[in-house]
N, C-alpha and C positions, 0 to 999 in steps of 0.2 A: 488702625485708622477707620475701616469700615467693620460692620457688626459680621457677626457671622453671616447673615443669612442676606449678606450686599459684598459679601466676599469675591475676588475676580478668578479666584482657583477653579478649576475646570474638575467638577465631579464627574463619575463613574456616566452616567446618566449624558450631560453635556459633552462626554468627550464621543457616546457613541454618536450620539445625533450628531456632532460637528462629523466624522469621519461616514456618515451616512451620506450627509448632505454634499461632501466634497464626493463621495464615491458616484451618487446620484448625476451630478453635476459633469463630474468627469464622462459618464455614459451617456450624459444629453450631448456633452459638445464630440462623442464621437457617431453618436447618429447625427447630428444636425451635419457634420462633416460628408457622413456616406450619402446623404439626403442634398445636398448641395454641391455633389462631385461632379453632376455632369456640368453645372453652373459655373465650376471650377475650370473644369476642362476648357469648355469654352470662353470662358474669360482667358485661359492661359494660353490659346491659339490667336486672341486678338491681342495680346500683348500686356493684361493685366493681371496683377497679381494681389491673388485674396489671401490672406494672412492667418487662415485659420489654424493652422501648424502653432503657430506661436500661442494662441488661445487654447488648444490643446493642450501644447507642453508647460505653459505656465498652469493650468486646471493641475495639468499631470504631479508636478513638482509641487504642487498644494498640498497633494492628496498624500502625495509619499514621504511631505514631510511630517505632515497630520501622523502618518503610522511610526514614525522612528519615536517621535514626543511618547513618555509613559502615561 
């Protein structure tokens, strides 16, 4: 249906970049976490709750599914 060079197959090339950018990604949202921990803390003494655990874990579960894919 599309030509080769509009193809949606993920080359050599694309697959490092895409497992870069999820690697990259995953490292931002664990400093942005240590960087916003004492913000956390006190949020979490006045009774609210910041959700970055889940932002994390779904980065996390991105990144290790990106490495099981060949």
């Amino acid at each position: 249906m599309y030509p080769s060079s509009l193809s949606h197959e993920r080359t050599p090339m694309k697959t490092r970049v895409y497992h870069a950018t999820l690697f990259a990604l995953y490292q931002l949202c664990i400093a942005i976490g240590i960087v916003v921990m004492p913000l956390a803390i006190a949020a979490h003494q006045a009774g609210i709750d910041i959700p970055v655990h889940k932002v994390l874990a779904s980065v996390g579960e991105a990144y290790e599914n990106a490495q099981m894919q060949p």
